[in-house]
Each structure stands twice: as C-alpha cells, then as structure tokens.
N, C-alpha and C positions, 0 to 999 in steps of 0.2 A: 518539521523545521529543526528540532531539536537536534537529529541524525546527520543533517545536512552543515548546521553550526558548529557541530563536533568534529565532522571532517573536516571543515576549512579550519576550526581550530588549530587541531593535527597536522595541519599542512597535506592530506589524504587528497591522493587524483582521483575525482569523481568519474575518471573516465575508467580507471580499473578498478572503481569499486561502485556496480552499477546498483541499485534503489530502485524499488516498486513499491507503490501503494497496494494493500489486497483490503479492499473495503470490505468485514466481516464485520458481523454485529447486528443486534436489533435498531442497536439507535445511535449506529454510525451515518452521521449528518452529512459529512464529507461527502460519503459516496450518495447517498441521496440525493444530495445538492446538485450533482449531477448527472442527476436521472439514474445509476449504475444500478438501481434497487436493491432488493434484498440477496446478502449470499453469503450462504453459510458454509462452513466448513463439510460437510458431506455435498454438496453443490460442486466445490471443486476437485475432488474426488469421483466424479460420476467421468465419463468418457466422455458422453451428452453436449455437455455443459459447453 
C-alpha cells in the first residue's frame, strides 16, 4: 500500500507504472492467505515453475 500511496502522492499513472506482488518469504502471510504457498527465489528461476 505504501508504493501505491506514493504514486497517487506523486500524481504517477498507475497505468504506466504497472505493480506486482512476488510473494517470497518463509512467513509471507499475504501470499499464504491466499493459498499462493511457498516460493522462494530459486523457484522462480527454474523454467518449471
């Protein structure tokens, strides 16, 4: 929220300046909360994935 309060601060178009969450972490809640489970940094490195 804090990235998002800074560009409307800035008067920044959120349509040219697009935002993604990358849930990473052992005990990122966020992305647990929903369901997105665990992913770590070599995870999105893999082709796989």
């Amino acid at each position: 929220m804090w990235v998002v309060t800074e560009m409307n601060n800035y008067k920044i178009d959120s349509e040219k300046a697009p935002i993604a969450i990358i849930p990473l972490g052992t005990g990122n809640d966020f992305s647990q909360t929903f369901g997105w489970g665990k992913v770590g940094p070599s995870d999105l490195l893999d082709n796989n994935y």
